[in-house]
C-alpha atoms as one frame of an Amber mdcrd trajectory, in Angstrom:
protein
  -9.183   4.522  12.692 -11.407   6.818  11.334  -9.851   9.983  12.511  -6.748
   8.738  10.279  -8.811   8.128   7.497 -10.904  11.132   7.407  -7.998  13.459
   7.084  -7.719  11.571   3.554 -10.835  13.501   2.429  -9.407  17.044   2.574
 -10.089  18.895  -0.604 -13.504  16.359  -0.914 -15.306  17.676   2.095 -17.816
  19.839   0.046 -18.583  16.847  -2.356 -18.886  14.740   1.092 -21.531  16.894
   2.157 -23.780  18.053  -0.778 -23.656  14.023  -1.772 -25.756  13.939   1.604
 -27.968  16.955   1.518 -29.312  16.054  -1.621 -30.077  12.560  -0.821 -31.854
  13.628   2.315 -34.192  16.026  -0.051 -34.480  12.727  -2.454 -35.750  10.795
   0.700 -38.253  13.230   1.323 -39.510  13.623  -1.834 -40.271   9.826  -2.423
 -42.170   9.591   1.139 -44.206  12.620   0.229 -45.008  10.610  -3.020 -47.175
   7.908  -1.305 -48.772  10.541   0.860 -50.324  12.523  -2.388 -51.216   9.745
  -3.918 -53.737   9.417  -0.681 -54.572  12.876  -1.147 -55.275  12.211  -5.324
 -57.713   8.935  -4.957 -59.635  10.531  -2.468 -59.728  13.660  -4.163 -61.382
  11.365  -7.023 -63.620   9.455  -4.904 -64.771  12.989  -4.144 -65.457  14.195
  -7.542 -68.489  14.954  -8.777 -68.239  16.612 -11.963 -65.798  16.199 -14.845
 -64.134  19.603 -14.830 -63.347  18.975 -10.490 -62.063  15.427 -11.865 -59.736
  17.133 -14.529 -59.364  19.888 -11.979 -57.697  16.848  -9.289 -55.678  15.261
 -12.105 -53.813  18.356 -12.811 -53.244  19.683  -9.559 -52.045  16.093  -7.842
 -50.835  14.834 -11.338 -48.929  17.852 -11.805 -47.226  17.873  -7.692 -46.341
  13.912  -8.610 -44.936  14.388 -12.082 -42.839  17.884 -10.707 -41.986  15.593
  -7.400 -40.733  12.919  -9.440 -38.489  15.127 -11.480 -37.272  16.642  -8.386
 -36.246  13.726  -7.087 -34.362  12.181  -9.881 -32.945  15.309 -10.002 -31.544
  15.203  -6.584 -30.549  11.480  -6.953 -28.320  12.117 -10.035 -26.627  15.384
  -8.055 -26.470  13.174  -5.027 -24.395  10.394  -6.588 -21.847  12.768  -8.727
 -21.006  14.036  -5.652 -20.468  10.627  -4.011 -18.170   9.036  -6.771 -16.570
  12.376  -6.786 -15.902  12.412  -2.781 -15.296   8.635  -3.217 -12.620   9.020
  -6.151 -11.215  11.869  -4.526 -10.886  10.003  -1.469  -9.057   7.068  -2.372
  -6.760   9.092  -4.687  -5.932  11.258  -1.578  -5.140   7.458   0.203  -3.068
   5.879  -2.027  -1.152   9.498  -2.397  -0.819   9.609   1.558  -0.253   5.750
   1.804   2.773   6.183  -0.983   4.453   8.895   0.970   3.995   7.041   3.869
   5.823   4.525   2.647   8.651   6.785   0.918   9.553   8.128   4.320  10.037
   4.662   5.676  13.441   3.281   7.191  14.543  -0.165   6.031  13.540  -0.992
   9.795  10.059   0.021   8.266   9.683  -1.560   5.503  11.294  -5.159   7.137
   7.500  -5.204   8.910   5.698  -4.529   5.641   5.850  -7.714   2.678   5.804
  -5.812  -0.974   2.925  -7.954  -2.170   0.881  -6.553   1.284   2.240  -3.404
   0.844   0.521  -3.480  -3.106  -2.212  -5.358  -2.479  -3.238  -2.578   0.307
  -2.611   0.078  -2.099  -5.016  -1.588  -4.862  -7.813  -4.053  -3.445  -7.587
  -2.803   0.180  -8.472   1.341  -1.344 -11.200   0.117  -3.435 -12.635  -1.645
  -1.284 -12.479   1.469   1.015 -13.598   3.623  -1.827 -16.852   1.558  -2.269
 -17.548   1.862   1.024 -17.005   5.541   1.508 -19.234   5.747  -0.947 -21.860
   4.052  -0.190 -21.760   5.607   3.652 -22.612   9.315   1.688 -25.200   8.074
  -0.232 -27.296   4.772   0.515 -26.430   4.839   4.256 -27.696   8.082   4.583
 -30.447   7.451   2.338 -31.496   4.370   4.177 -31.773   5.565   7.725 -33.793
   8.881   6.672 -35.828   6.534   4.350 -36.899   3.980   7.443 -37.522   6.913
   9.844 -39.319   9.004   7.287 -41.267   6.392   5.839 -42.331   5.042   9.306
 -43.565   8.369  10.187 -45.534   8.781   7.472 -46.952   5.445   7.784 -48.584
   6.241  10.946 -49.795   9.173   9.675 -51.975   7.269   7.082 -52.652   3.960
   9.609 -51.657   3.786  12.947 -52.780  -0.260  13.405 -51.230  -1.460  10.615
 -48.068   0.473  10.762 -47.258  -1.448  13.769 -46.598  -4.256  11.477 -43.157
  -2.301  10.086 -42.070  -2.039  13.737 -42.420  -5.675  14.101 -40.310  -7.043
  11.893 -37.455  -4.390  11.458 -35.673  -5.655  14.748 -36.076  -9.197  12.933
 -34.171  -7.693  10.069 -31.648  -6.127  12.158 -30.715  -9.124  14.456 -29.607
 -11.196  11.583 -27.942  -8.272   9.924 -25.725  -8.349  13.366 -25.681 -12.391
  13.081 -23.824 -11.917   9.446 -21.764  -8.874  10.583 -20.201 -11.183  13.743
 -20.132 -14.224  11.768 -18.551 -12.824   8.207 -15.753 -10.102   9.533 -13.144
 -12.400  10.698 -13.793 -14.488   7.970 -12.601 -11.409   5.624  -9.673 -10.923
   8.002  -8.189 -14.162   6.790  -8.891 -13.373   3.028  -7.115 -10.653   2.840
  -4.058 -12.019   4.524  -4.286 -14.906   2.223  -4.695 -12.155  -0.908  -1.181
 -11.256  -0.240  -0.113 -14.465  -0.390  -1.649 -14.971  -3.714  -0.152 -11.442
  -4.936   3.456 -12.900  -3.272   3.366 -15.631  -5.644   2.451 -13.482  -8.969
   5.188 -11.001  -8.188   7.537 -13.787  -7.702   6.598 -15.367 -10.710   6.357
 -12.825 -12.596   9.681 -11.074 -11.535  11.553 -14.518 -11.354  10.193 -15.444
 -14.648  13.211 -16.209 -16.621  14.662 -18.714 -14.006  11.046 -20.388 -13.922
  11.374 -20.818 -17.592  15.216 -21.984 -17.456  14.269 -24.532 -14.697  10.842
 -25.695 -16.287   8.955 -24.836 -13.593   6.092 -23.228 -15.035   3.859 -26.052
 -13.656   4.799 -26.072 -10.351   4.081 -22.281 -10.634   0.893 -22.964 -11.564
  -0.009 -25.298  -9.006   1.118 -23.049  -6.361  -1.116 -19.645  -7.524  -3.460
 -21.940  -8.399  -4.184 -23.322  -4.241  -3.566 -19.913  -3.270  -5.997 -18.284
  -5.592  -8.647 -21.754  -4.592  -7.365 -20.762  -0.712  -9.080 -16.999  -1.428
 -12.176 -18.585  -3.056 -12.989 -20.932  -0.083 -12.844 -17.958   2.302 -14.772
 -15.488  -0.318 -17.330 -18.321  -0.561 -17.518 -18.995   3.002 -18.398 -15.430
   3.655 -20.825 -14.961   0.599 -22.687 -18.322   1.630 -23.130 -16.645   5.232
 -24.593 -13.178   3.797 -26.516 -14.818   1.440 -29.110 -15.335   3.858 -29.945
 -11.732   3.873 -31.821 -11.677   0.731 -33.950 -14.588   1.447 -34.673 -13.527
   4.847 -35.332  -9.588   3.571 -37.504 -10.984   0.868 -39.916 -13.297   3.452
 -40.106  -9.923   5.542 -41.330  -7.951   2.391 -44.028 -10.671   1.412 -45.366
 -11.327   5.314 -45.281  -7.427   5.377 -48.040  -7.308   1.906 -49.592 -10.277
   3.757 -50.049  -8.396   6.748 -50.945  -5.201   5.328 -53.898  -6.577   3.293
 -54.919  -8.889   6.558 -55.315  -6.257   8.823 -56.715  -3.947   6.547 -59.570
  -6.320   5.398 -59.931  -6.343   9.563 -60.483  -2.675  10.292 -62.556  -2.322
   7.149 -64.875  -5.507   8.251 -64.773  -3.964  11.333 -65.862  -0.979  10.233
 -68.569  -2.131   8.123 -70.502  -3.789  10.994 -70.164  -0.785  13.036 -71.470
   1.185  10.410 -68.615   3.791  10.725 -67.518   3.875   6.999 -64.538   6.526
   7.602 -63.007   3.891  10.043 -62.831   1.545   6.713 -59.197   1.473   5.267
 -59.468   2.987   2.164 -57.942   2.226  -1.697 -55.343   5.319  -1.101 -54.681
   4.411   2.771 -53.887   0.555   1.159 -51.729   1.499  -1.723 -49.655   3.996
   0.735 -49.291   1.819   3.177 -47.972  -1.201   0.603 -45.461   2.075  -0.710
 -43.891   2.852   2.831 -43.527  -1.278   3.538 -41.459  -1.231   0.522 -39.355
   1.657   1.826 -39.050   0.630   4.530 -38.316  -2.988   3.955 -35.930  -2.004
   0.764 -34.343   0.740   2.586 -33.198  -1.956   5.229 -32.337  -4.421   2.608
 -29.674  -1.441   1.009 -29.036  -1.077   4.197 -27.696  -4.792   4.539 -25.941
  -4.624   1.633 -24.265  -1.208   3.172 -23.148  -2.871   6.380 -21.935  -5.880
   4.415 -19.507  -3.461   2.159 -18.799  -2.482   5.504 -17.777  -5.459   6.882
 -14.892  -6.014   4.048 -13.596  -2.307   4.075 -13.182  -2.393   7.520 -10.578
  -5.108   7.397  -9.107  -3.304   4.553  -8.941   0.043   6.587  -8.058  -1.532
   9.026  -4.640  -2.632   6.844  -4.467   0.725   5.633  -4.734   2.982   9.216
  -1.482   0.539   9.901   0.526   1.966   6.953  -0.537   5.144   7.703   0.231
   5.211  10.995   3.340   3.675  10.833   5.998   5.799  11.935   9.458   6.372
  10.475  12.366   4.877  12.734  14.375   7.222  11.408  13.862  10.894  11.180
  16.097  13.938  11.253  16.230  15.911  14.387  15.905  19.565  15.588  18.323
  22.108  14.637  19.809  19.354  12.668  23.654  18.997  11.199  23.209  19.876
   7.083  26.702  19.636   6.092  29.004  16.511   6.033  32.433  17.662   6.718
  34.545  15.196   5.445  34.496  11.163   5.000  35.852  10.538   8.323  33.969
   7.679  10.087  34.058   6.315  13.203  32.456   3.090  14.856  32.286   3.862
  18.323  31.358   0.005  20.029  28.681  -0.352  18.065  26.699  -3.678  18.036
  22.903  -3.679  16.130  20.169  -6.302  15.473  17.452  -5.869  13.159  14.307
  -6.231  15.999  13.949  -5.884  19.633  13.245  -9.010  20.183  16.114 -10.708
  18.392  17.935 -13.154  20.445  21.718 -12.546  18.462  23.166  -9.493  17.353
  23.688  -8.787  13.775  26.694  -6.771  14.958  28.675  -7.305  17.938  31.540
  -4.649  19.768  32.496  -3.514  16.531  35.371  -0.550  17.176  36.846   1.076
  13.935  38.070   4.195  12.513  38.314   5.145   8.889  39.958   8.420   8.082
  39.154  10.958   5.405  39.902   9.488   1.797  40.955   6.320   2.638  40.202
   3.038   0.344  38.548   0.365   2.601  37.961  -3.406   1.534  35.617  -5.554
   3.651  36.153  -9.692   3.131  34.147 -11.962   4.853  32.061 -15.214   4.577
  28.114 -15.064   3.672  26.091 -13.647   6.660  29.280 -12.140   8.404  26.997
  -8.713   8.800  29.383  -6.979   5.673  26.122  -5.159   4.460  24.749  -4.447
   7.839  27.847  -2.678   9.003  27.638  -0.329   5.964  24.340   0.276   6.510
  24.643   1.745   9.225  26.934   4.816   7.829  24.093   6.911   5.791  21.856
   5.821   8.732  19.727   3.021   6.878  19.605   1.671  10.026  20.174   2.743
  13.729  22.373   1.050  15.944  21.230  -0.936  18.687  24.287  -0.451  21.156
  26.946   2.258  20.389  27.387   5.218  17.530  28.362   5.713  14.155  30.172
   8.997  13.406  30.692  10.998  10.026  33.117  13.945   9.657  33.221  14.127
  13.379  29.347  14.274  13.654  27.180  11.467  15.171  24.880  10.059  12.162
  21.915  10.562  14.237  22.680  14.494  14.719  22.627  15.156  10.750  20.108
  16.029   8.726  19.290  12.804   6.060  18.778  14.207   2.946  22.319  15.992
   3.589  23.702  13.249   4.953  22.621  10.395   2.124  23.485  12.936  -0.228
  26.982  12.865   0.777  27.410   9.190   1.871  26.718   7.357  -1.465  25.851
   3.652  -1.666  25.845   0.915  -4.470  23.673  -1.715  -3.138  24.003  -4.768
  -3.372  21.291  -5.703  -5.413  21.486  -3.242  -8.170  18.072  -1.234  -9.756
  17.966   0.735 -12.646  14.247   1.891 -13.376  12.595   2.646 -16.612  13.608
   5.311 -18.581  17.245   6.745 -20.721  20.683   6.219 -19.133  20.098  10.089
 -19.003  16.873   9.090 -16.568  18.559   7.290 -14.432  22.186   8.943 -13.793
  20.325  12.218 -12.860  18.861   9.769 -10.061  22.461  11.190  -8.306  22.106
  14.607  -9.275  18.903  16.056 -11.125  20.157  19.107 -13.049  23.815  17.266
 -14.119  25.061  18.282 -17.778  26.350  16.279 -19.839  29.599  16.167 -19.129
  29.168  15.141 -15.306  27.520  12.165 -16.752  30.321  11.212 -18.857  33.265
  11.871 -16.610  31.536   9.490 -14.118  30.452   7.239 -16.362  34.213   7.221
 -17.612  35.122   6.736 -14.131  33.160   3.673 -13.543  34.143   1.988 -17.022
  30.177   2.688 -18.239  31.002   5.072 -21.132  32.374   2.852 -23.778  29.766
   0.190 -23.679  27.056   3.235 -23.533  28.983   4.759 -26.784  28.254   1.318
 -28.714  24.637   1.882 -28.213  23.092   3.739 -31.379  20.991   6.172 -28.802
  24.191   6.716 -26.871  23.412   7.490 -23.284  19.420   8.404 -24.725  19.077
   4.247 -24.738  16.007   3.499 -23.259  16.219   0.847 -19.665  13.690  -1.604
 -19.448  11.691  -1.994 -16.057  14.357  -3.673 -14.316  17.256  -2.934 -16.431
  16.765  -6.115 -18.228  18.233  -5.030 -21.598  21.678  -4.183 -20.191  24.264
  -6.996 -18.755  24.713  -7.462 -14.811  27.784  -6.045 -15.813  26.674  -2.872
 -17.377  23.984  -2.085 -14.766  26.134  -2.747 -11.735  28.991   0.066 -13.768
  25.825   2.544 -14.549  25.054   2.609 -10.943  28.832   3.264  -9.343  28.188
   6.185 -12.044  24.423   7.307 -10.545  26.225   7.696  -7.437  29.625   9.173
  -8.288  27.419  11.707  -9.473  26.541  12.455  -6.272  29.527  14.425  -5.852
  29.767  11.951  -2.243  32.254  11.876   0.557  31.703   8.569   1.315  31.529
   5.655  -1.740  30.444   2.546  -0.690  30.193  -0.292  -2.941  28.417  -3.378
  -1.428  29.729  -6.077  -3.361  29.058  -4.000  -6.672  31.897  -5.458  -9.020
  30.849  -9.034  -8.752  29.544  -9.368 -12.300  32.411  -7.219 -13.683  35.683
  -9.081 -15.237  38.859  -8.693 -13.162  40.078  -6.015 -15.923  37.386  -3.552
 -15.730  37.286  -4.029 -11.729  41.022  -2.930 -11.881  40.434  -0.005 -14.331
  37.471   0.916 -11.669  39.871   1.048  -8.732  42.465   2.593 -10.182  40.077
   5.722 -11.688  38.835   6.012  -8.475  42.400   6.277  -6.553  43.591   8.344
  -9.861  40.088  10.935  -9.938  38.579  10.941  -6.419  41.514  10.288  -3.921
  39.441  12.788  -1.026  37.091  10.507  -1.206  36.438   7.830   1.566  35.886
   4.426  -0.819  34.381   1.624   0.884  34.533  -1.661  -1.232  32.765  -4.923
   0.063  33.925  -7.534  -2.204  34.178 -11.361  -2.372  36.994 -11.520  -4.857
  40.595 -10.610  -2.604  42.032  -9.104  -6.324  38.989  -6.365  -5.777  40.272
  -5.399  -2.125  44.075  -5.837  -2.481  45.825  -2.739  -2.685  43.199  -0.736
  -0.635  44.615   1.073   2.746  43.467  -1.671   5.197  41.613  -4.478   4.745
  38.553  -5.787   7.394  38.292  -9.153   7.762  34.680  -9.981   8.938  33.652
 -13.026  10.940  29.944 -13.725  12.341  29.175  -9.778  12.894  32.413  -9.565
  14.237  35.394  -7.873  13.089  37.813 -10.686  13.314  40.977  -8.517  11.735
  42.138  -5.188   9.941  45.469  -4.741   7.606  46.772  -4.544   4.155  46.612
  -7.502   2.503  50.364  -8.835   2.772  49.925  -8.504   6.923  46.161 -10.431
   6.774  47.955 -12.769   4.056  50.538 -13.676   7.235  48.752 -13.392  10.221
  44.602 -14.015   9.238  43.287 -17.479   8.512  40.117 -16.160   6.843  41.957
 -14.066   4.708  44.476 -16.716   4.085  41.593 -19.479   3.289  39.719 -17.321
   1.084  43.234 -16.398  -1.329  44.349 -19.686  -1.092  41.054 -21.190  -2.697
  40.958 -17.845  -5.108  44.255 -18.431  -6.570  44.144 -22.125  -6.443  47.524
 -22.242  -4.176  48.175 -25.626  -3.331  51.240 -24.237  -0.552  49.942 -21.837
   1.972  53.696 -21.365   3.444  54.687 -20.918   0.258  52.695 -18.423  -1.010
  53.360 -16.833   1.980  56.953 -16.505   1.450  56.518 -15.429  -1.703  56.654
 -19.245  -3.599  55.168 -19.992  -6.624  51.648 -20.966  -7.319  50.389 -23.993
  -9.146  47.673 -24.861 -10.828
């Protein structure tokens, strides 16, 4: 885990280390500190006249005062170097955690919820962030701080020195109590934070039916348990490492305690034996109560370190899985970079979405489409009509079987060439912020103009985009929201016409167009692009009538192919679905050419 996060920190390495290397001098400094103060009182115990007095305040004054600029010096370096390496850091995350995530199959993304997926982009980074930065600087400071300080206390009193020794290991045994005790705590909190962000997207996104259905206080109700289903974890946890401070702070006192205890000991002690230099002196004393707070603070930050700790583990934990998640799909050696035509070819192909699915999505499906053909696929919902033409730019892999285009297994080409040339209208239709402009050059980045209008006339877009008053320089809202379903389903058949594709595929992207304007679509498209292979999923029959041959799709299966007057005789699905269409009271009769009545 944090081999895959470290090569996040790249261009921050020298920030990583100074932050360091100046809190180690920092450390230093401050034990020194306590040390010259012994030195200064019993240089003035010492002095005798007024001018050695004055001569001990300057020289000790002086090496304090220049020590104590030092050090803040040093401090201040140390932490712009640790919110620089920290900032740095999670920048370089969220960059490499993005791209991650762009390279991702659908197969890829299935595994990953969009509220975890954000949530472990936001919280899950900061919290990673904090941490990172807090390793550079106060857990490197604290170690150096308890080992120096120790040191240095034995230096000035071996006896009482043993006190610090004491009660550190009582320190550290409940800082391992909370660490056990509080991590899987945060494991649950920050499943249950991507719950909560679930239900805000949803909310937030769904908005307008909440509103139409008066729903806004069942809404409520629901982010409110799961935001009071994050607290009870959160206050769980911060009950449990709430006993550090308590705990650090009854260390601290019975430190002073002891201290002044065993000092008033080996001076009494001294006394009686008459051997005054055994006494523990006002310096030894005041050092001594300088290093216990040290060393007693420097394990209290150090607490507070391993408790950051504790909730950016889970959270890189989250992360290292994003990371190393690895594409499903990716291009191979020496790969194919041209598409040769729209030929395509199912050879027995059958596919479900995991391993350890018990059904397939697709079953033994056969089928050839050749080169420039019009292809309408009918079927009932959750007949697999979208999972078999996902298959064709290789959104997914098959499970059992190939998938050939122009003659070239899809798993042979290369996938930028390949998507570029096998274009698809999904079903659910996005336009993102920006112009029309914005978003047609989605299909081709440096198209004039004029490619954007003859598509745009192609798909039936350009009149409606004419009535705007910016003309195709109308600004989209997030979401397309100020354009019909209409408009934005005809603005994307024109994003990817501009593709310049062999293969169109149009997953059931007409529905919210009127029968007209789905006509006008076809026929522009048999009229303008005839070389091109035009795949139409549709639940309206008008929308798939007079293409070449018609699938009929039945629980992943392909239950029959054939224009629509030999499906209209021979297919009961196809039969069913015109009869209820057209409101035909007389199967036979339509068959035969009879009337219908309405």
């Amino acid at each position: 885990m944090i081999k895959t996060l470290a090569k996040s920190i790249r261009e921050y390495k020298k920030p990583s280390i100074l932050s360091p290397i100046f809190v180690s001098i920092e450390v230093i400094l401050e034990c020194l500190m306590p040390l010259v103060i012994v030195w200064f009182m019993d240089a003035l115990e010492t002095s005798k006249t007024s001018s050695e007095l004055m001569n001990c305040i300057l020289v000790y004054g002086g090496s304090l005062i220049g020590m104590a600029i030092l050090s803040l010096a040093t401090g201040m370096l140390s932490g712009r170097f640790a919110a620089r390496a920290s900032a740095g850091f999670a920048k370089n995350l969220r960059k490499d955690m993005y791209y991650a995530i762009q390279n991702y199959s659908f197969a890829n993304i299935d595994r990953f919820s969009t509220s975890s997926l954000v949530t472990r982009q936001t919280t899950d980074v900061t919290n990673v962030q904090m941490a990172y930065m807090m390793i550079i600087r106060v857990a490197i400071r604290c170690p150096f701080m308890l080992i120096f300080s120790l040191v240095m206390s034995f230096t000035v009193n071996v006896t009482i020195s043993w006190v610090f020794l004491a009660l550190v290991p009582v320190l550290a045994a409940v800082l391992v109590i909370v660490i056990f005790k509080t991590h899987p705590i945060f494991e649950r909190v920050f499943h249950k934070y991507d719950n909560m962000n679930r239900s805000v997207r949803e909310d937030i996104k769904g908005i307008r039916v909440v509103k139409s259905f008066v729903r806004e206080d069942f809404e409520k109700k629901k982010f409110k348990a799961a935001s009071e289903d994050v607290c009870k974890d959160f206050t769980l946890a911060e009950r449990i490492m709430a006993i550090n401070g308590p705990v650090m702070q009854f260390c601290i006192w019975l430190a002073f305690l002891l201290i002044f205890l065993l000092a008033a000991i080996i001076t009494g002690q001294a006394m009686e034996a008459n051997n005054v230099s055994g006494a523990v002196t006002g310096g030894d004393l005041t050092a001594l109560i300088m290093y216990a707070s040290q060393i007693l603070s420097s394990v209290m930050q150090l607490s507070m370190v391993l408790v950051m700790v504790i909730i950016a583990r889970t959270s890189a934990e989250r992360i290292v899985a994003v990371l190393k998640e690895k594409s499903s799909i990716v291009s191979p050696e020496n790969a194919v970079t041209e598409v040769k035509d729209g030929d395509i070819v199912f050879d027995n192909v059958s596919f479900k979405y995991s391993k350890d699915a018990e059904k397939f999505a697709l079953s033994g499906v056969n089928l050839h489409i050749k080169s420039g053909q019009t292809i309408g696929i009918l079927g009932g919902t959750g007949a697999s009509k979208s999972t078999l033409v996902n298959l064709i730019p290789r959104l997914y892999d098959t499970t059992e079987g190939a998938v050939y285009v122009g003659g070239v297994n899809v798993k042979d080409y290369d996938l930028e060439a390949l998507r570029n040339k096998v274009a698809m209208v999904l079903q659910k239709n996005v336009l993102f912020s920006g112009t029309i402009k914005d978003n047609l050059r989605w299909g081709k980045e440096d198209a004039t103009d004029d490619e954007m209008r003859r598509v745009c006339r192609l798909a039936c877009a350009d009149d409606f985009i004419q009535a705007f008053p910016d003309k195709y320089d109308t600004y989209i809202e997030q979401g397309g929201t100020n354009v019909s379903g209409g408009q934005k389903q005809r603005l994307c058949i024109a994003r990817a016409l501009l593709k310049d594709p062999k293969v169109l595929i149009l997953d059931d992207s007409t529905s919210a167009v009127d029968t007209k304007t789905d006509a006008m679509i076809r026929k522009s498209f048999r009229e303008e692009i005839p070389n091109v292979t035009k795949i139409i999923i549709a639940q309206r029959v008008s929308s798939v009538q007079d293409a070449d041959q018609i699938i009929v799709m039945d629980g992943g299966r392909i239950d029959a192919i054939g224009t629509h007057e030999e499906l209209l005789a021979s297919n009961e699905i196809y039969q069913e679905v015109y009869y209820q269409q057209n409101k035909i009271g007389n199967p036979s009769a339509a068959a035969e050419g009879g009337e219908s009545h309405e």
